[in-house]
C-alpha positions, 0 to 999 in steps of 0.5 A, a space after each residue: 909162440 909168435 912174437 908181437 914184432 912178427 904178429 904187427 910186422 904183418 898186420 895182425 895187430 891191424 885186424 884185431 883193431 877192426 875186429 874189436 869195434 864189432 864187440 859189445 863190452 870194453 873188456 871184449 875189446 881189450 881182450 880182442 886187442 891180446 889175442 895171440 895165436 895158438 899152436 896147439 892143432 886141438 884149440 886151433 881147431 876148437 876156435 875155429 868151431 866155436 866161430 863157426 857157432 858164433 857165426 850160424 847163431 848170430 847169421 842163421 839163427 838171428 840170435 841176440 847179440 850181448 846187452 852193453 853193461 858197464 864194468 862192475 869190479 868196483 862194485 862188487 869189490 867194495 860190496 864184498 868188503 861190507 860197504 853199502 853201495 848207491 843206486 847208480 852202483 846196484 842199477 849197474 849190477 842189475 844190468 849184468 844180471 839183466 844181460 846174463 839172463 838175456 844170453 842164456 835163455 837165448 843160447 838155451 832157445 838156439 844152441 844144439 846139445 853138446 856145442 859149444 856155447 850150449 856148454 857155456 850157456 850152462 855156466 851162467 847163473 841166473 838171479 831172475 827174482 833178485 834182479 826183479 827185486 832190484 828193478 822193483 826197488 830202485 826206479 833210478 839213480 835218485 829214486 827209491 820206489 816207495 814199496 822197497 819196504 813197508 817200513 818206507 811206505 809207512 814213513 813217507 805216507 807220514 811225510 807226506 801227512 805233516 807236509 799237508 798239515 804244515 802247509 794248511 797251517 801257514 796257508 791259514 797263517 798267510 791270510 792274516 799276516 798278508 801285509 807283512 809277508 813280502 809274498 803269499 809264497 811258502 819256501 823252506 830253508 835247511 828243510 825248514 817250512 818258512 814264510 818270506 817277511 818283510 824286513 821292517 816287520 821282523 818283529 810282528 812275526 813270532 818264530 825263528 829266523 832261518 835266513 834273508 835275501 841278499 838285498 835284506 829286504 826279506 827276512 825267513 821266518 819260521 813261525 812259533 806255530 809250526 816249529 813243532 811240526 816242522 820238527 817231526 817233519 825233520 825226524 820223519 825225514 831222518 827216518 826216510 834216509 835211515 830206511 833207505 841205507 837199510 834197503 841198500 845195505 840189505 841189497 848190496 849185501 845180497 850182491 857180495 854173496 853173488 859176487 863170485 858167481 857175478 864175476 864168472 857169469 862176466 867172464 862168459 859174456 865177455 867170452 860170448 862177446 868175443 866170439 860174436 866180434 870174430 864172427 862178425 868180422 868173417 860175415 862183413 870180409 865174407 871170410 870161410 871157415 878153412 880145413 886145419 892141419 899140423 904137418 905143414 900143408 897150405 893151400 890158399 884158393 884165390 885169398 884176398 888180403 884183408 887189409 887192401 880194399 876189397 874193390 882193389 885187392 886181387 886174389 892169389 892161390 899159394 900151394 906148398 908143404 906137400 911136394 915141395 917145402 919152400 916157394 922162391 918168388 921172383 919178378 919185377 919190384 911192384 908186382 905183389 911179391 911182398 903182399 903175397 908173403 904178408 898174405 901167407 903169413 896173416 892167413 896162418 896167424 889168423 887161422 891159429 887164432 879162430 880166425 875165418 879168412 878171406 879165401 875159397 872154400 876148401 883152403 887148407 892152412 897149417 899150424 906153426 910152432 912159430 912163425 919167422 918174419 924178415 920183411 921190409 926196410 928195418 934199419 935202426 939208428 938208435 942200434 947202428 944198424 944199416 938194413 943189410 945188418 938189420 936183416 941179418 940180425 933177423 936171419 941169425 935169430 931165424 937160423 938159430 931157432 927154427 925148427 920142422 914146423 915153424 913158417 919162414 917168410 923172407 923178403 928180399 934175401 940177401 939184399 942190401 949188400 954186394 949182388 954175388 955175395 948176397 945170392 951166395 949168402 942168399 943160397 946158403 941160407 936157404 940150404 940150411 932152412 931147407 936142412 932143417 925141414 920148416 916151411 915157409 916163401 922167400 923172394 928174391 931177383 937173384 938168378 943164381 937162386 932160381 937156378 938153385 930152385 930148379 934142381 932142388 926137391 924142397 924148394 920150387 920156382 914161383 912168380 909174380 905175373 906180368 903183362 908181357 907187352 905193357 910189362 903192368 903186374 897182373 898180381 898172380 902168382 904162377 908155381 914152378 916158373 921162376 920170374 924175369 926182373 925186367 928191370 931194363 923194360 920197365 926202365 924203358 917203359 918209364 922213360 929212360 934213354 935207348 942209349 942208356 938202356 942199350 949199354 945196361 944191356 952190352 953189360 949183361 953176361 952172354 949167359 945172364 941174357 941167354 938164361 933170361 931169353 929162355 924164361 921170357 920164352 918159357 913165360 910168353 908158351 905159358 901166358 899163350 897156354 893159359 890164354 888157351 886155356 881160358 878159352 876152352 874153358 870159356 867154350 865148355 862152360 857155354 856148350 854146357 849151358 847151352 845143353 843145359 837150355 836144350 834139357 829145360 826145353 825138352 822139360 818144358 816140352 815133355 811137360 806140355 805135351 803131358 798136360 795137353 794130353 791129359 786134357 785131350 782125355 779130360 775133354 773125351 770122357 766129358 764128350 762121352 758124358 754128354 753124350 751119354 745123357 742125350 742117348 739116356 734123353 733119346 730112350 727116354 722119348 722112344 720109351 715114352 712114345 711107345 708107351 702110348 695107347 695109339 701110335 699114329 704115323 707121326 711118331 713112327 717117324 719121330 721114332 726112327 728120327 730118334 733112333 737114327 740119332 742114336 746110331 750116330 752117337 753109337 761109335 763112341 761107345 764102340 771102342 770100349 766095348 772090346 777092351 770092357 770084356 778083358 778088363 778085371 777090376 783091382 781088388 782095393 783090399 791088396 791095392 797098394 801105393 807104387 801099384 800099376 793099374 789101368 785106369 779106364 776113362 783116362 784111357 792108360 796105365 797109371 801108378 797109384 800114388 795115394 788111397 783114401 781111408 773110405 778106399 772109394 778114390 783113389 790118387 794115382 800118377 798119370 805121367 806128372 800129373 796127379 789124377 783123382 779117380 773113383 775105385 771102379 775105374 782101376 783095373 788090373 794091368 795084365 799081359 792083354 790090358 789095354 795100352 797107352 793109346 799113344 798111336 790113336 791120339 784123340 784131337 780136340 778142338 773147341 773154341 772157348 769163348 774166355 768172355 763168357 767163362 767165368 776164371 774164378 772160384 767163391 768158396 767163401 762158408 764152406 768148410 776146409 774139406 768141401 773147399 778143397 773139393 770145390 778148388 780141385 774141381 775148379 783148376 781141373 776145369 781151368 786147365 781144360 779152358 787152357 786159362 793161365 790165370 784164376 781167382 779163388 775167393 775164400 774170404 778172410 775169417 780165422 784164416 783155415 781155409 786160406 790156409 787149406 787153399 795155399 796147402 793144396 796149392 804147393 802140391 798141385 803139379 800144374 800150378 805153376 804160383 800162387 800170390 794173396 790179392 794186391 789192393 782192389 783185388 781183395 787182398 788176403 780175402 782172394 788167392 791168385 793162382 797162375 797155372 802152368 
């Protein structure tokens, strides 16, 4: 278990904080603020699946957070304990069934069979009649509806009967006694009808004097005639209250028979509460859900520490508990040393928690046994204790504890006292960690430790990275490279004298300058290395991008020349339809000129005219002519999706994609496009069916006049089938005119057909977009549509 000292030495507590002012309910928040780890792999790994529920149902599913609800263990305390409970107090009960109610049928409409908060769901108790009842009886914290019962319904029409009868009494009273009445007002005194008189006229006034002003001028009489009345006003008004203390006994009654269930319903929306809290924190650090494992293994990709400005904090990989057990960081003082360490250490506690943290996708953190902490300046003066004793107090309780699976973070070791005696202290603290098989990071400026870290297998060099010119920390971490101090260069930079300097360094052993040489080489090849590095990775990620605009235009090209080819052959088969139609009107004319009786030389003359047109247009006929005579029909009864066939008047070999029910037309894939043929225009591909004319290419020309086409479709009262139609026709000949933009008018009515339209839009390969109508283009009544 980790120690509360350790949990706020490295901001646990902190994050607990914010976490609890995302939860809804006060007990959420208390419970938020006790959270402590676990160190059970199988519950670290079931919080972790339960946020990540609370996460996708609250971020993906728009579920309801928890209705707020005051605490209720008052209530059903003393409800349990036979007492009668007040309006405020049921209302307060009611709003935990009312939240209970929300949350369940909200999980049952969203959670997934066998999670996690389906399993909870299942434990709340529903009360939905009662809860009704209660919102039925009670209007407010003052107000009883008058059909809570129908005994109070009778007692109140009665009231309200002996309140008109009082009233119309001394309404009439008033008018003969107006000289002596102080004003024509009635007032009640103790829940008494009274008439305010005159004092000097106390006594023309018969009845009983309840009160008088402060002054004494005015003097409240109940007049003899009412007395009666207000009586059995006084008795109906006992009656109200005794009825109502009965609906109330009656429902807080009924609350202490729920109480149990009530209270664990409580327990379930609290953990709901809590739940959606974490969540919310991972959603607003933009945290990830990290892989889990037990045997020591941390793999923190680029973790941000959540306590530092997201605007400042920079991120740090820490890799350890695979090849090596232990990182020693060393580097100058200021370069993130320390919130590195507090970084591993918050991610750990917080994972073992349920937390999500602030890292890469695919980090991997370990659950501990324990975690150990020796960081900072914890000098004591109520215990007479200097920091090097603090900090020794803190390793001899590490040392005697630790165990293979517990994470040591050590600041600074050995600090505080003598540098040799410290390094020695240093290492032999570190031999007996690494002894006992644990895991953990400790920083140091002792060289003797990173020569240590060198040959031993356990324990790798790391380092804080710096800026070898300006010497600013750059605040990442480099594995398997020990750090230079620089204390003297950045004494330098700060200001000190070169003569000061200059002796620091005259006092430095030739092999303490000789080993520090050699790390600032060995750190100057890896910063040139990495800044290679950096560029070669900066060039491949723009020749891959710029592969990847040469694929899309190649795309983009392939495309084009597909549309514009299947337009080529759309703009054939319609020249050899009109073409057609003439020759059909040149026989027509021949047939009718023979037809007369009497030929004369004048239609001898407009007969071989018309023949002659007729030889001009017999070319276009004539290439089909050979292929028609070894061309064989596709049998539609073996015809099947995936099938190549020939279709004749696109002039290639297609691939059916889809065959109506009547079998009469057929959709088939002309490249990328989709194409709808009659049946009788397939036909079989075999060893000598025609090829894909690619070498004889049809070019056509046509010069369109865009001011007379008219780019627009009004389908407005037809059905959705012969709307769909109509569309198809419509954009098969805007892509012929090559138009980019087109209007379908379909009108607004039930919607169907918008809808129909918009369907077959999504699937249509050459429509590139498609919008409803802004305001003056005729809005959801029109459908925009941009061709590609």
């Amino acid at each position: 278990m980790v120690s509360k000292k350790v949990l706020n030495l490295i901001g646990f507590d902190k994050i607990l904080e914010k976490t609890a002012t995302y939860a809804v309910l006060r007990r959420s928040k208390e419970e938020i603020k006790e959270i402590v780890p676990s160190n059970d792999i199988k519950t670290v790994k079931f919080l972790l699946q339960k946020n990540k529920e609370a996460y996708d149902l609250l971020f993906n599913s728009s579920s309801a957070i928890v209705p707020f609800f005051e605490d209720v263990d008052d209530e059903l305390s003393f409800s349990k304990k036979g007492g009668v409970l007040n309006n405020a107090q049921i209302l307060k009960v009611a709003k935990v069934l009312t939240a209970s109610r929300i949350v369940k049928t909200n999980l049952d409409s969203l959670c997934q069979e066998n999670s996690i908060f389906k399993e909870i769901s299942s434990c709340i108790t529903l009360f939905n009649s009662f809860e009704e009842e209660i919102y039925s009886k009670i209007i407010s914290e003052d107000e009883i509806s008058d059909r809570a019962s129908t005994e109070l319904f009778n007692i109140r029409k009665k009231i309200t009967l002996i309140n008109n009868k009082i009233r119309n009494r001394l309404n009439s009273y008033i008018r003969g006694l107006s000289g002596y009445l102080q004003d024509s007002l009635i007032t009640i005194r103790e829940n008494r009808y009274v008439l305010p008189v005159k004092s000097e006229f106390r006594g023309q006034v018969k009845g009983l004097i309840h009160d008088q002003s402060s002054s004494g001028a005015t003097v409240f009489i109940e007049p003899t005639e009412i007395v009666e009345l207000n009586n059995e006003l006084k008795s109906a008004i006992l009656e109200e209250e005794l009825e109502i203390k009965k609906i109330l006994a009656d429902l807080s009654l009924r609350i202490s028979l729920i109480e149990e269930q009530v209270k664990y319903n409580i327990e379930n929306l609290v953990d709901i509460d809590v739940s959606y809290a974490k969540a919310t924190y991972g959603f607003r650090t933009k945290s990830i859900m990290p892989d889990i494992n037990d045997n020591g293994f941390i793999n923190i990709i680029k973790g941000r520490h959540p306590l530092i400005d997201e605007n400042k904090v920079i991120p740090v990989s820490v890799n350890l508990g695979k090849d090596y057990n232990f990182l020693l960081v060393t580097g100058p003082n200021t370069g993130g040393k320390t919130v590195t360490l507090k970084l591993v250490g918050l991610l750990t506690v917080m994972a073992m928690s349920g937390f999500f943290v602030l890292a890469s996708e695919g980090s991997s953190l370990s659950v501990f046994d324990n975690v150990f902490c020796d960081i900072g300046d914890e000098q004591s003066i109520e215990q007479n204790l200097s920091t090097f004793s603090s900090h020794m107090t803190n390793i001899i309780n590490i040392t005697n504890n630790v165990t293979n699976n517990s994470l040591v973070l050590i600041d600074e070791i050995g600090a505080g006292t003598d540098p040799d005696e410290g390094s020695a202290l240093g290492l032999a603290i570190i031999e007996k960690l690494l002894s006992k098989n644990c895991f953990g990071i400790i920083t140091t400026h002792y060289s003797k430790l990173k020569e240590y870290a060198m040959t031993s297998p356990k324990i790798k060099n790391a380092s804080m990275d710096f800026d070898n010119k300006t010497f600013s920390p750059l605040y990442k971490l480099n594995i398997g490279m020990p750090g230079l101090s620089n204390a003297i260069e950045i004494a330098k930079r700060l200001g000190i004298k070169k003569e000061i300097s200059d002796r620091a360094v005259s006092f430095l052993s030739d092999n303490k300058i000789s080993f520090e040489n050699v790390l600032r080489e060995a750190e100057e090849s890896k910063h040139r290395l990495d800044e290679l590095n950096l560029s070669l990775e900066k060039m491949e990620k723009e020749k891959e991008f710029e592969l990847e605009q040469i694929k899309k235009e190649r795309e983009n090209l392939q495309k084009q020349t597909e549309k514009i080819n299947v337009t080529a052959r759309l703009e054939v088969k319609r020249i050899l339809n009109e073409r057609l139609e003439t020759a059909n009107q040149i026989i027509e004319e021949i047939t009718e000129i023979f037809n007369k009786e009497e030929l004369n030389t004048a239609d001898f003359i407009k007969a071989r005219t018309l023949r002659n047109s007729l030889e001009d247009i017999k070319y276009v006929n004539e290439s089909f002519a050979d292929d028609d005579k070894r061309l064989k029909k596709v049998d539609v009864k073996i015809l099947k999706v995936g099938d190549s066939v020939y279709v004749k008047s696109l002039e290639g070999i297609a691939k059916v994609s889809k065959i109506k029910e009547n079998k009469k037309e057929i959709d088939v894939l002309f490249g990328n496009i989709t194409v709808k043929v009659s049946i009788n225009d397939l036909f079989v591909v075999e060893g000598n069916a025609p090829k894909n004319k690619e070498k004889n290419k049809i070019s056509v020309s046509r010069k369109i006049d865009q001011k007379e086409t008219k780019l627009e479709l009004n389908i407005v009262g037809y059905d959705t089938v012969d709307g769909i139609m109509e569309v198809e026709r419509f954009i098969a000949e805007s892509i012929l005119l090559n138009a980019d933009e087109v209007k379908i008018i379909h009108g607004v009515g039930t919607g169907k057909l918008r809808v129909a339209v918009m369907d077959y839009l999504k699937k249509h390969k050459f429509v590139d977009s498609f919008r409803s109508g802004k305001y003056g283009e005729g809005e959801k009544g029109v459908t925009i549509v941009k061709l590609k």
